[in-house]
Structure formats: C-alpha cells, structure tokens
C-alpha positions as a printed NumPy array, in Angstrom:
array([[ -59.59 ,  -40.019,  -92.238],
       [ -63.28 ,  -39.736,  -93.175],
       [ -62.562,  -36.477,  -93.98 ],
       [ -59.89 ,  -37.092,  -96.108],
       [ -61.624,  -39.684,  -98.278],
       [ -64.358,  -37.083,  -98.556],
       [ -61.742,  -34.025, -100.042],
       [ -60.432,  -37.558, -102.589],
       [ -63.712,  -38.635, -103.436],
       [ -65.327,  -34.864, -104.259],
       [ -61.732,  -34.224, -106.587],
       [ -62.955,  -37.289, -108.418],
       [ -66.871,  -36.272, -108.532],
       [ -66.307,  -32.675, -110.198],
       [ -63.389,  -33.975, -112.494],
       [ -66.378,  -36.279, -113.82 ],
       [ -68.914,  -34.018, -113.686],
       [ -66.739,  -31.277, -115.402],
       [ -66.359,  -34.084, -118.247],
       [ -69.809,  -35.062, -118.659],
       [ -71.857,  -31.755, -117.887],
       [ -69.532,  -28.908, -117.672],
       [ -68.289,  -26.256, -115.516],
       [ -72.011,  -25.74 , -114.408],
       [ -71.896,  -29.217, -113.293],
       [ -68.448,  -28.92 , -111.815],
       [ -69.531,  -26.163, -109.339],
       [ -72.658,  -27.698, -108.623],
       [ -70.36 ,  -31.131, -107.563],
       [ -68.081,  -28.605, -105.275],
       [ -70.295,  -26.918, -103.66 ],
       [ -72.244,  -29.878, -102.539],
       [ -68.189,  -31.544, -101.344],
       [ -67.796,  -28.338,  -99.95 ],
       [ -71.04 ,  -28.185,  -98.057],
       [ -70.15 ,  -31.789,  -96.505],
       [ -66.69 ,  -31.028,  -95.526],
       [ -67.748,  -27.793,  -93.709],
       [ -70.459,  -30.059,  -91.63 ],
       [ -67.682,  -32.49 ,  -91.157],
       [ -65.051,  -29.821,  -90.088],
       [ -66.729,  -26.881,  -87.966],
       [ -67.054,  -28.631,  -84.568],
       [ -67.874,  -27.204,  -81.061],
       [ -66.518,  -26.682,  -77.797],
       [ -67.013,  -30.105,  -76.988],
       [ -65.394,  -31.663,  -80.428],
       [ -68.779,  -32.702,  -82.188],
       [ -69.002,  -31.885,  -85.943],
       [ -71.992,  -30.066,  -87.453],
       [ -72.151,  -33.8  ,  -89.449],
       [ -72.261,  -35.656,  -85.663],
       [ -74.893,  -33.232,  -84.676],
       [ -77.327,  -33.37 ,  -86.9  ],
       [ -76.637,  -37.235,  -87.112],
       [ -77.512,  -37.428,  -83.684],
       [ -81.13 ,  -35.238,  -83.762],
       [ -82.188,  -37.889,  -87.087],
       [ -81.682,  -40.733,  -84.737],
       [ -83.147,  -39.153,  -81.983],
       [ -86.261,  -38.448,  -84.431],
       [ -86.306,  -41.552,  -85.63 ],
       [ -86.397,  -43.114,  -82.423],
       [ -89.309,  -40.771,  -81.278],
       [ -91.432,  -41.146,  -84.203],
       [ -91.298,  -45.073,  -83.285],
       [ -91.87 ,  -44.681,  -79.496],
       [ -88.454,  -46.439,  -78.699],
       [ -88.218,  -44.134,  -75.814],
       [ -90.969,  -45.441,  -74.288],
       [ -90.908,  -47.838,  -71.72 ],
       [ -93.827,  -50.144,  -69.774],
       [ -93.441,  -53.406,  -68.093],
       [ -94.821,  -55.279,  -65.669],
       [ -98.549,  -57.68 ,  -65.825],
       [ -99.957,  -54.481,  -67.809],
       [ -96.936,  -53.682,  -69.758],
       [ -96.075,  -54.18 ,  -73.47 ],
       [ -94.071,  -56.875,  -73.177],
       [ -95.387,  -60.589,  -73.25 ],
       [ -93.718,  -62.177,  -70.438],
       [ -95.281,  -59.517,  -67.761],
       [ -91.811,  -59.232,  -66.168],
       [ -90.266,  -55.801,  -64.67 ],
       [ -87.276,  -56.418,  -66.933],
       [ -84.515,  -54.082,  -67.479],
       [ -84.898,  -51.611,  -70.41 ],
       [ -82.633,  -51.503,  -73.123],
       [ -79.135,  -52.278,  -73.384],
       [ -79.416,  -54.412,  -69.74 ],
       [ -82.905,  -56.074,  -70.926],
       [ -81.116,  -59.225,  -72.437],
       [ -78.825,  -59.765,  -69.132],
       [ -78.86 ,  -62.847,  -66.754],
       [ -77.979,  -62.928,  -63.301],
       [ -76.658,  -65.748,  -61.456],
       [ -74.143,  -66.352,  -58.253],
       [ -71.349,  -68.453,  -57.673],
       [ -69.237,  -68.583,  -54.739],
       [ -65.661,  -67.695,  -54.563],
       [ -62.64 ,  -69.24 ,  -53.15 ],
       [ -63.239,  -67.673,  -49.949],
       [ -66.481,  -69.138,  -49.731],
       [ -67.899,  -64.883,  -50.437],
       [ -70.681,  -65.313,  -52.859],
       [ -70.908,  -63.189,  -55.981],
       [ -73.181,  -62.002,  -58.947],
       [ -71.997,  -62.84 ,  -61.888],
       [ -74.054,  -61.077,  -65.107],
       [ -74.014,  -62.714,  -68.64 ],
       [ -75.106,  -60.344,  -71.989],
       [ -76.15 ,  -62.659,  -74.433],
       [ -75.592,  -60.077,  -77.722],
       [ -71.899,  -59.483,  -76.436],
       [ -70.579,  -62.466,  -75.162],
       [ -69.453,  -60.762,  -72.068],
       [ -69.318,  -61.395,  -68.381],
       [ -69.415,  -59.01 ,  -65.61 ],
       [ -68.596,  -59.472,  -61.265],
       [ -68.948,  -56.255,  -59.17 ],
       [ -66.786,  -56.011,  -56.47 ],
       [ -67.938,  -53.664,  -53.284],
       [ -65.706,  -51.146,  -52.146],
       [ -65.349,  -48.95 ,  -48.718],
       [ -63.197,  -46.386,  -49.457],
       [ -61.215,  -45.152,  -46.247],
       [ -61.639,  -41.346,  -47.643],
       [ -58.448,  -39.012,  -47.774],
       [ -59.662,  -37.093,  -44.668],
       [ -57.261,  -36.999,  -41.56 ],
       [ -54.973,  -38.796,  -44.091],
       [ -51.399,  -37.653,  -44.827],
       [ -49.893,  -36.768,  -48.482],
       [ -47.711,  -39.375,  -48.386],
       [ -50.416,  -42.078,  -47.586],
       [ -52.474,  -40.719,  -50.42 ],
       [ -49.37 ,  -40.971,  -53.095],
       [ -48.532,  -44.282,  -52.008],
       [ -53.005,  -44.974,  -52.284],
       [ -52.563,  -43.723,  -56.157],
       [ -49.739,  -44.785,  -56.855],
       [ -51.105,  -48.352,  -56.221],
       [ -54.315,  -47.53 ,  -58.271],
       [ -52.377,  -46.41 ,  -60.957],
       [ -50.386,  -49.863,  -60.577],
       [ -53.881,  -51.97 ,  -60.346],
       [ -55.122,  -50.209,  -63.666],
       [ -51.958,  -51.235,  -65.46 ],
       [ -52.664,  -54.464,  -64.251],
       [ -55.823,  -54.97 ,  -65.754],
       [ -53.731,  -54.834,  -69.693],
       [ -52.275,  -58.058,  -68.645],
       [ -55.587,  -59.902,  -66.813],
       [ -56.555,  -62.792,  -68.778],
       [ -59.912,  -61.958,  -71.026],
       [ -60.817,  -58.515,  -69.452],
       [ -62.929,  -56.331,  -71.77 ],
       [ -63.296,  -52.897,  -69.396],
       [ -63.675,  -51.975,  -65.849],
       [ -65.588,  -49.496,  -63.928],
       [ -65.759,  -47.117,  -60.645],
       [ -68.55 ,  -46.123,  -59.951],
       [ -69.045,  -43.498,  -56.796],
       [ -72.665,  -42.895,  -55.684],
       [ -74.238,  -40.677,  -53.056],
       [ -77.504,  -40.969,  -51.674],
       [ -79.641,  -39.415,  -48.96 ],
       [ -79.294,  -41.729,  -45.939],
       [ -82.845,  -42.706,  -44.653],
       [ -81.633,  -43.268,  -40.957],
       [ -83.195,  -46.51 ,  -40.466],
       [ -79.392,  -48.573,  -40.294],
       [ -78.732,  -45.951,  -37.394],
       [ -81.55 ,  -46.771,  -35.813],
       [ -81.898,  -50.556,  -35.828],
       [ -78.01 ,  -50.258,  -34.924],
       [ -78.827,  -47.949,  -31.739],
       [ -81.647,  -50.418,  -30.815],
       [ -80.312,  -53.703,  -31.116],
       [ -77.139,  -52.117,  -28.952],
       [ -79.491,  -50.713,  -25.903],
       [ -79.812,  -52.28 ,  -22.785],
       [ -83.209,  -52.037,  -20.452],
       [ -82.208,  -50.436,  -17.427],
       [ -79.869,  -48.034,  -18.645],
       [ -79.923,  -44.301,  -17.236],
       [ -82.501,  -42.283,  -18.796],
       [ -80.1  ,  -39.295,  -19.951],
       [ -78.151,  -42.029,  -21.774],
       [ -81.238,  -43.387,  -23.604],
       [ -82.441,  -39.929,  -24.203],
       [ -79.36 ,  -38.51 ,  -25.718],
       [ -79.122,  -41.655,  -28.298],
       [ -83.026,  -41.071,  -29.072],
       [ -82.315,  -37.803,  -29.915],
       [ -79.05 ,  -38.979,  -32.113],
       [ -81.441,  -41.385,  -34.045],
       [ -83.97 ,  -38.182,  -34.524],
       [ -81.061,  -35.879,  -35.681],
       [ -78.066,  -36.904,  -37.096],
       [ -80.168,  -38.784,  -40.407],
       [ -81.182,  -35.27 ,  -41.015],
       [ -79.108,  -33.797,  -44.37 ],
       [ -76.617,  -37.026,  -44.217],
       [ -75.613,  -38.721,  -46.958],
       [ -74.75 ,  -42.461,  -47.967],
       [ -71.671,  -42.734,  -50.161],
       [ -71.222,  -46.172,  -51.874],
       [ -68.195,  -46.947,  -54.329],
       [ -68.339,  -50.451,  -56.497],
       [ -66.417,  -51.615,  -59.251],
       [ -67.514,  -53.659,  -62.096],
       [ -65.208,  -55.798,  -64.231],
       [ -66.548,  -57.134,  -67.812],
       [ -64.559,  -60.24 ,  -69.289],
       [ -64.574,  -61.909,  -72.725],
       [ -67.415,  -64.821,  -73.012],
       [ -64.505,  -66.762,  -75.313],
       [ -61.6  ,  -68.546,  -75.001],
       [ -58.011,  -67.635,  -77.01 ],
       [ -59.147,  -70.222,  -79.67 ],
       [ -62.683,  -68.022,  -80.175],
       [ -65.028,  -70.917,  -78.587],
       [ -67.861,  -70.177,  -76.46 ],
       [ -67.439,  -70.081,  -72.728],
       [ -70.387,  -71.715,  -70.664],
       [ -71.794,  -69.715,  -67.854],
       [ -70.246,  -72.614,  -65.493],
       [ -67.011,  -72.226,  -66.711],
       [ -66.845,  -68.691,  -66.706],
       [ -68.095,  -68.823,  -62.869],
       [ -65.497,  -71.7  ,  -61.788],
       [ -62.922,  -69.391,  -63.193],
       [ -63.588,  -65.876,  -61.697],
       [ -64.368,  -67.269,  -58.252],
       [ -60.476,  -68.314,  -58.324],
       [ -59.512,  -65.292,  -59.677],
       [ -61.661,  -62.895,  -57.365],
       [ -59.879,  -62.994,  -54.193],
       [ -56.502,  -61.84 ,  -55.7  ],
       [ -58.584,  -58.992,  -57.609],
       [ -60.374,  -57.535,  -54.231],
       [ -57.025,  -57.935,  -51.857],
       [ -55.179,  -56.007,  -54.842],
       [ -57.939,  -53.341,  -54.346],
       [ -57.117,  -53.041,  -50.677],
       [ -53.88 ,  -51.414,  -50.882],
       [ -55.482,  -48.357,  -53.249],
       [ -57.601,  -47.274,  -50.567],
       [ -60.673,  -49.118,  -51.552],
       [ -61.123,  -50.496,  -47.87 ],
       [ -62.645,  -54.088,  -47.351],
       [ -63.409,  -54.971,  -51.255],
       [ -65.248,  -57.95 ,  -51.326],
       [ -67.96 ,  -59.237,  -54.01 ],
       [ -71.288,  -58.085,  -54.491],
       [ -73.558,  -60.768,  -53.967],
       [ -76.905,  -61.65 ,  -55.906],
       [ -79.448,  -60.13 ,  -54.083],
       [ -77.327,  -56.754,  -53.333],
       [ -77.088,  -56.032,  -57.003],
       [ -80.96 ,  -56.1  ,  -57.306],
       [ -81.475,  -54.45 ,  -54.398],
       [ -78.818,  -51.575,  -56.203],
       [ -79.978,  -51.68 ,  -59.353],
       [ -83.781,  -51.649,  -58.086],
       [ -82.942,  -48.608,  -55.711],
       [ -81.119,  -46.841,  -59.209],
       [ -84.628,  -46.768,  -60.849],
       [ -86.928,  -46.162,  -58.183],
       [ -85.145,  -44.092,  -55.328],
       [ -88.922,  -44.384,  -53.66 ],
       [ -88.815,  -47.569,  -52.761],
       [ -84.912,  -47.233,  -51.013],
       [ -86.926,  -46.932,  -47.746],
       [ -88.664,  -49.412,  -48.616],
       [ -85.569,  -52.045,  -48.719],
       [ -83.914,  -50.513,  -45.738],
       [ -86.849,  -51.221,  -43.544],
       [ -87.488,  -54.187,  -44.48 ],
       [ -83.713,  -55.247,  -43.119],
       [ -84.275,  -53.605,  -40.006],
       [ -87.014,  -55.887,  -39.298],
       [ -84.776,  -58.797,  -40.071],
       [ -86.625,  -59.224,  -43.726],
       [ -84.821,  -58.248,  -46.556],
       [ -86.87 ,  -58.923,  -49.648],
       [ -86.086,  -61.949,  -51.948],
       [ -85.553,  -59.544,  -55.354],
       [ -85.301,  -61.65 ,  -58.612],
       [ -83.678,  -60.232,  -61.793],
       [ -86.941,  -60.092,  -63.689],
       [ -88.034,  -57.731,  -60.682],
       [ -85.567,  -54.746,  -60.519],
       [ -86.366,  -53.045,  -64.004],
       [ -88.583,  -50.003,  -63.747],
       [ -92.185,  -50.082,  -64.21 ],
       [ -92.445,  -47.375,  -66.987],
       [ -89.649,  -44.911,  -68.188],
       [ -89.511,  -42.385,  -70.76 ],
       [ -86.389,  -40.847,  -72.749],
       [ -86.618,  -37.046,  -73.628],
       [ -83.865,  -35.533,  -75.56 ],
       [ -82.082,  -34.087,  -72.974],
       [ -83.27 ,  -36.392,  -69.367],
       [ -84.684,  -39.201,  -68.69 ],
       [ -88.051,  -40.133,  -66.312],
       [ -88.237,  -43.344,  -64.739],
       [ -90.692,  -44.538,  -62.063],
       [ -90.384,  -42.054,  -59.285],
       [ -87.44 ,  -39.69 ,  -60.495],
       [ -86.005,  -37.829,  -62.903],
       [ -82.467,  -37.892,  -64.328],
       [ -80.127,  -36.166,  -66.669],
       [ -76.977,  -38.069,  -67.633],
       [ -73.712,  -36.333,  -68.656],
       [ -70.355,  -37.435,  -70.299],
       [ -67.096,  -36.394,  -70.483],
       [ -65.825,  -34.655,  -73.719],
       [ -62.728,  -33.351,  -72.443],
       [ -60.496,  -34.657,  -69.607],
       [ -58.474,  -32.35 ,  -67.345],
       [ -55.651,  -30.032,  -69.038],
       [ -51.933,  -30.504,  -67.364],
       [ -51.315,  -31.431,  -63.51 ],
       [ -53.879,  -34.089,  -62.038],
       [ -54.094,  -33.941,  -58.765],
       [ -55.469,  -36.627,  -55.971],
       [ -58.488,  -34.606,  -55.032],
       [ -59.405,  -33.274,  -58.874],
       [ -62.757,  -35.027,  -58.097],
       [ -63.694,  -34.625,  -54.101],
       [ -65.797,  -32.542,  -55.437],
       [ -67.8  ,  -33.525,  -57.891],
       [ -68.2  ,  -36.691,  -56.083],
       [ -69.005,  -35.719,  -52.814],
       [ -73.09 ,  -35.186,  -52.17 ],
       [ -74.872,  -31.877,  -53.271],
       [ -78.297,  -30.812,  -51.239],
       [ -79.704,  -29.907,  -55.24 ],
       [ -78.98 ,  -33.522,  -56.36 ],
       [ -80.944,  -36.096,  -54.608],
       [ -79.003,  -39.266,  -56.029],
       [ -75.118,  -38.768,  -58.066],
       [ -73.739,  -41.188,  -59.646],
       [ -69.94 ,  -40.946,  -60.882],
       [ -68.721,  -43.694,  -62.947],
       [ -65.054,  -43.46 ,  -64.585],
       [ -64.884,  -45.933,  -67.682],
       [ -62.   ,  -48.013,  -68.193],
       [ -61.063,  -49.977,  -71.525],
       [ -57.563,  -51.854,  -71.019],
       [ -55.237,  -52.302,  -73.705],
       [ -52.876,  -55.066,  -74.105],
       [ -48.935,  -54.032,  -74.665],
       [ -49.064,  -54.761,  -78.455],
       [ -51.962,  -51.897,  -79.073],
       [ -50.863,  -49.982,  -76.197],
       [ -47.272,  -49.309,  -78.007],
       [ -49.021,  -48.819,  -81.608],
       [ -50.685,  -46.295,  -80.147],
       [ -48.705,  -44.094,  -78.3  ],
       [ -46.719,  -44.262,  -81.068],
       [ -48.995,  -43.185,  -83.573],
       [ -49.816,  -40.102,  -81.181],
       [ -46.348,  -39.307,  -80.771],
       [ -45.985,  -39.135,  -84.815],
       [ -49.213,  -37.093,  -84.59 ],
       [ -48.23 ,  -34.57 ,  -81.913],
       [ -44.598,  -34.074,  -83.437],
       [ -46.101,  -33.356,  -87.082],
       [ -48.317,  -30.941,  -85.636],
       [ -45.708,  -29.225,  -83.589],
       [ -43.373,  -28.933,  -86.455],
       [ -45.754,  -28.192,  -89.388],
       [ -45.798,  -24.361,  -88.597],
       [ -42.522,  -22.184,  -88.084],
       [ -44.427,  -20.808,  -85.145],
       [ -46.399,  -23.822,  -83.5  ],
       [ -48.61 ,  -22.748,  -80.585],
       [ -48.36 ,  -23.93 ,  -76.865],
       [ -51.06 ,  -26.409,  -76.736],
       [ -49.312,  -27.899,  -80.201],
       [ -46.149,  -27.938,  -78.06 ],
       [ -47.42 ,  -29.083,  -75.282],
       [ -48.893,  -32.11 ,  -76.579],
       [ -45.897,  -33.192,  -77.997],
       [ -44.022,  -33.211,  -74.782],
       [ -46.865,  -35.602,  -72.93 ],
       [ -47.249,  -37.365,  -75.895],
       [ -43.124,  -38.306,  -75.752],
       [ -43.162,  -38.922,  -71.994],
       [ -46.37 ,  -41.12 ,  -72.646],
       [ -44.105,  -42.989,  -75.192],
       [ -41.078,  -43.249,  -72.586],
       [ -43.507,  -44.678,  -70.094],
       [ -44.829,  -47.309,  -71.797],
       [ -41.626,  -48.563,  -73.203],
       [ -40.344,  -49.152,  -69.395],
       [ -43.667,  -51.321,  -68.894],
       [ -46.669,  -48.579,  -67.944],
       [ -50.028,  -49.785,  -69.149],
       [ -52.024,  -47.716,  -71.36 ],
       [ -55.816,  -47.684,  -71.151],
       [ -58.519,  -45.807,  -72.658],
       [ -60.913,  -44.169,  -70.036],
       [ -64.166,  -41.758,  -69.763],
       [ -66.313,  -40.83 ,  -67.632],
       [ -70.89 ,  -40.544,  -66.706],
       [ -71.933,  -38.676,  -64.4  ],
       [ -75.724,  -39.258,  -63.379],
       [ -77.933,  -37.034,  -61.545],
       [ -81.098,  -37.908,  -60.213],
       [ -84.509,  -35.86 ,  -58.424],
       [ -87.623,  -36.551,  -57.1  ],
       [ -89.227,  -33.766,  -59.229],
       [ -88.811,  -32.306,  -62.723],
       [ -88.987,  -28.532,  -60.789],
       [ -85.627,  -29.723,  -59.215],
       [ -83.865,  -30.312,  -62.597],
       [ -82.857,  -26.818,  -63.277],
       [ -81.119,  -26.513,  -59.862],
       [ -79.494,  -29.823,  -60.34 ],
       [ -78.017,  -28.416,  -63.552],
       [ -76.954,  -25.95 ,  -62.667],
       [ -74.844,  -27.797,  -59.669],
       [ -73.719,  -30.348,  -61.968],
       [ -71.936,  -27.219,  -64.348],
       [ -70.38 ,  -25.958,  -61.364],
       [ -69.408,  -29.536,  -59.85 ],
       [ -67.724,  -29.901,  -63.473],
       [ -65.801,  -26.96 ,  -63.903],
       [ -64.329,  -27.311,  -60.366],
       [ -63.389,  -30.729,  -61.723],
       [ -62.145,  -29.227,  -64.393],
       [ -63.715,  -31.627,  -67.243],
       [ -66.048,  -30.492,  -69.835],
       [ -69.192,  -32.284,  -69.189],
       [ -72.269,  -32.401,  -72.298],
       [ -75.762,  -33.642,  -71.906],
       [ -75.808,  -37.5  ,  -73.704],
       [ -78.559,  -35.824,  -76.109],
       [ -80.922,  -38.073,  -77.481],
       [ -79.368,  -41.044,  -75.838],
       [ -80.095,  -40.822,  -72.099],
       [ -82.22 ,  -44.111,  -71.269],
       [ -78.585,  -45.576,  -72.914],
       [ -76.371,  -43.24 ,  -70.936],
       [ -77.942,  -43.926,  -67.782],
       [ -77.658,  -48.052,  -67.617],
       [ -73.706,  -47.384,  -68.832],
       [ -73.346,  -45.086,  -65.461],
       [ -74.702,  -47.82 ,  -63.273],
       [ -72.636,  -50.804,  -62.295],
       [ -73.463,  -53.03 ,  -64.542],
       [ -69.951,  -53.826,  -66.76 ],
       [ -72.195,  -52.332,  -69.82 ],
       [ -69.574,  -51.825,  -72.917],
       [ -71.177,  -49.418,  -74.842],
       [ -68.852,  -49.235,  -77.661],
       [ -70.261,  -53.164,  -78.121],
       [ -73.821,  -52.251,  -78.853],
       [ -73.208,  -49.405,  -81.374],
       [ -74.973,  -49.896,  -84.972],
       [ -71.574,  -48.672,  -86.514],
       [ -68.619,  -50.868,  -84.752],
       [ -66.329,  -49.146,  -82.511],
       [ -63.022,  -50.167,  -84.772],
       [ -64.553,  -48.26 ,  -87.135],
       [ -65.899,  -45.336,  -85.465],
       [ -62.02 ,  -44.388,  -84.172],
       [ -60.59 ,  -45.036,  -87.441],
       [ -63.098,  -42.185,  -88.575]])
C-alpha cells in the first residue's frame, strides 16, 4: 500500500515538474521516486526494507545522542522519587493482588498509558517425556482449542507463554533433604543424601513456564474500568482459565501471586541476586519485595544487547515462522537449557482476534494468495503453496476455528560480555533446529527484553506510529 501511493504520488510529482521546469526537472523528480521505491522494495532475508533499515539506525541515533538508553535508579539515580522502578515500557505499571474464587491470591498489573490489565497464571508443564503420541495430540489438540478460546473471552487484548530456564542453585534440594532427615538414621543413608545435595545441583537446570493474559481497561460502552472492578471480575473468571489450562499439559496452573512476580521479575534483571532469594526461603524468610524494588539498578541499551545490573543479554525475534508440517516437539529444543546460555527465555506472543476480523482476514489472504498464484502462466511452488494453506485456513475458520496473530522473543542472558559470542552462536543453531528465522531486535533491546518477560506488555500499544496503521502499510 505505502508503496503504491508512493509509484501514484511520484506519476503526479514529474507530470508537474515536467510542466513547470522541464524534462530536466522531470528526471530529477524520477530519480528521486525511483530512489525511494528501491529503499522501499529491496528487502532482506528477514523481510526488512532498505527504508525500515535505515529508519531503524536514525532512531537508534537519535535515541543515543539523548542518552535514552541509559538507565540509573535507586537513592543515587536520576530519577526523583529514589525508587528501583522498572525501566521503560514497564516503568508506569502498578501492582496489586486480589484473591480469586478459590481463595488463590493473584497479581494483577495495571499500565496506565494503555488502559490494560494483566494476571499471570503459573504453569508446571508435565513434559512430553515417557509420554505417548497419542497423549501429546490429545495435549495440543486442547491447546490449540484453549487459543481459539481466547477470540471469544470477554475484553482480552493478547496472551503469552513464556518458557524459562535457569541454572538451579541447589538450595530447594537441600532445605527439602534436611527438613525430611531424621536423627538417628544409618550413617550410609545420611551419607548417600549428603552427597546427592553436593552433586546432583551440579549442571541442573530450573525450567519455569507462566502465562500472562492482558485485558481491556474498558467496558463495551468505552468507560473506564476501576482497578476494583477489574479485580472482582478476573478473580471469577480465573479459576475456569487455569482448570482449562490443565488439560493442555500445563500441569497444576494456578495464579501467580504478588510477591512471586517480584521475586521473577527481580531475578530477570539481576540473575546475582537468585541465590540470594532462594536462601532466604530456605531459612523460612522470603523477602517482602515491593514493586518499586524489582527494577534494575542501572542498565544500558547497545545496538545489538543489552547490560543490566549483573548480566548481559541479547534479545531476538521471530521474522519468519516455520515452513509446512509443525510438529509437537518443533521447539524442545530451543527451549530446553544450553550450558552457553546462563538464563533463556522463550516467550510465544499471542494477539486474539474476534470472528468478525478473523473472517475479513483470511479472506483477504485467500484473495491475495489466489491472485498471486494465478498472475503468472507458470506460478512457482511457494506461490502455490500458499494458496492451498491459505484456502484450508479459510475452510477452517468458516466451521468455527479461531484465528490469532502470534510471534515470538527469545531472550538470552550471561554473566559476562566474553560469554556473548558463544551464546550467539547457540542461539543460531537453537533457531535453525527450530526452524524459525530469528534477527537481533537492533536498536530496540531494553524494549525487546521487558516484552519477553511475563509481564502482558502489548508492544504494538506503545509504538509512536499506531499498529492499525503500521499493517495497513
């Protein structure tokens, strides 16, 4: 489209400048349309323009040259209030907890500039080892079912999964072992679980899975929704959304309270002080972590990672999702842990549509796909291809599948910037045998990095351009 007007708009320029100055003037006029439609046409491997590019390295300049990358907090920070508040697009949230109708309590995080609402629900996932095929069909097949679901839940903006693995620092094992040993028990029995504490923390791994859900901060009519209201209504609502998670292999879902979220979020910017917190609940004190006390104490964005308190990270996104078959374990892989990446994070991004868009659109793609299949006497396979999944995606939503838009961050995080080449390099291999094309967020990774955590961020809400119109370009 932008293109378009661009090729209509550079027609009209040298007409007029071929009346007023000349033919001089005329090729002057289309060489300067021509120039633009070349940076708006040649793209890369990932489907960036030339135009997108070079877009990108003026913000990123801009940014720079005004120190918005830079980051300090805290009594001898830069801001006023002397709080460890959340950098950028998480700085203007508010946490608060409710209780649900189970009586499970829950955080529930407000974003002023949006309007929007977010719970995070805690998953265990049972894991598809030992597991038969048939149990891991019927395990999508729900998910697939839950995701449809979320087109037709009241208010719902987007939803997240977000799959994390961390070193484990052995200290759960080892409060667990002690609290469960008795004095006087035989001395090759004690020594064997000493030993077991010693060992087995050694080059394990801690594998957490949550889900974040972001809803509308307005009613149907467009009025304002107070943080009350919004809480009296989601703590209904929550128990049928976790025990609708426990039939897609999710395990025990159940809502992550106030004080885990911190303790999370805390954790994601400092991985230091993760031994920190896990001690301090094996001595029966787990530390009383307010909102205004999780952010990071400094950070700084560099065009391709990001440093923040103790670690490094580098954030990636997906430009191009798997070609043909999709199978169950497409991302065991790239999800499982990696001894070159201290801390992953995989979060798959999830934007609902309601039935009205979701037929418009698969619509429009079917017109799309059949128009480029049929505009050359000898179309190629991937022309032909698309048109067949774009017709079966058209068949499936007219018998009641949902439709929803999805992506996907992957974070990876080290203890040292000599580790970032190695973790990489990992990450490029972890992708391909994912088979997604991953790219570096360039010039946007202190952004990139709060969208892969689970905090119901909608990034497409905080753009300077609005989304509508981004996709209509």
């Amino acid at each position: 489209m932008l293109g378009t007007g661009i090729m209509m708009g550079g027609l009209l320029l040298v007409v007029i400048s071929t009346m007023v100055g000349g033919i001089r003037a005329a090729l002057v006029s289309l060489l300067i349309v021509g120039a633009a439609l070349g940076l708006l046409i040649t793209k890369d491997k990932h489907g960036f323009s030339t135009l997108q590019r070079l877009s990108t390295h003026i913000g990123w300049q801009r940014a720079k040259m005004a120190k918005h990358n830079l980051y300090r907090s805290g009594p001898l920070g830069r801001t006023a209030w002397g709080k460890f508040q959340l950098p950028g697009l998480a700085a203007a949230s508010q946490l608060s907890e409710y209780q649900d109708s189970y009586g499970r309590p829950f955080a529930l995080l407000y974003y002023p500039s949006t309007r929007h609402f977010t719970v995070v629900i805690n998953a265990e996932p049972d894991g598809a080892s030992l597991v038969d095929e048939e149990q891991v069909d019927i395990w999508v097949a729900h998910w697939g079912q839950w995701l449809a679901s979320l087109g037709h839940e009241p208010g719902i903006v987007a939803a997240s999964v977000t799959v994390e693995s961390a070193p484990d620092t052995g200290i759960r094992l080892r409060r667990e072992v002690g609290n469960n040993m008795v004095d006087g028990s035989p001395a090759i029995a004690r020594a064997m679980l000493t030993e077991v504490v010693q060992t087995y923390p050694e080059g394990s791994a801690l594998v957490s899975a949550r889900v974040a859900l972001t809803f509308k901060g307005t009613d149907r009519s467009g009025k304002r929704r107070k943080e009350d209201d919004m809480g009296r209504e989601l703590a209904a609502r929550l128990p049928a959304l976790t025990q609708s998670l426990n039939a897609t292999g999710a395990g025990a879902a159940r809502p992550v309270s106030a004080q885990e979220l911190c303790e999370a979020i805390r954790i994601a910017y400092d991985p230091a002080s993760a031994a920190l917190i896990d001690e301090a609940r094996a001595q029966g004190m787990p530390p009383e972590l307010q909102w205004t006390d999780v952010g990071p104490a400094g950070t700084q964005a560099f065009w391709d990672k990001y440093r923040h308190d103790s670690a490094w990270s580098v954030t990636w996104q997906m430009s191009q999702a798997p070609r043909g078959e999709v199978f169950s374990s497409v991302l065991s892989q790239l999800v499982a842990p990696h001894p070159d990446i201290d801390r992953k994070r995989v979060t798959l991004l999830y934007r609902p549509l309601d039935a009205g868009t979701a037929a418009r659109m698969v619509e429009a793609d079917k017109r799309n796909a059949s128009f480029r299949a049929t505009a050359s006497a000898r179309p190629s396979a991937r022309n032909l291809a698309e048109a067949r999944a774009a017709e079966r995606s058209a068949q499936e939503e007219a018998r009641g599948a949902g439709l929803v838009n999805f992506g996907m961050a992957v974070t990876g995080t080290v203890m040292t910037a000599e580790q970032i080449p190695d973790m990489i390099a990992a990450i490029d291999n972890l992708g391909a045998t994912a088979r997604v094309l991953l790219r570096p967020v360039y010039g946007s990774q202190d952004s990139a990095f709060v969208a892969a955590l689970p905090l119901g961020v909608v990034v497409q809400n905080h753009l300077a351009v609005p989304a509508g119109l981004r996709e209509s370009l």
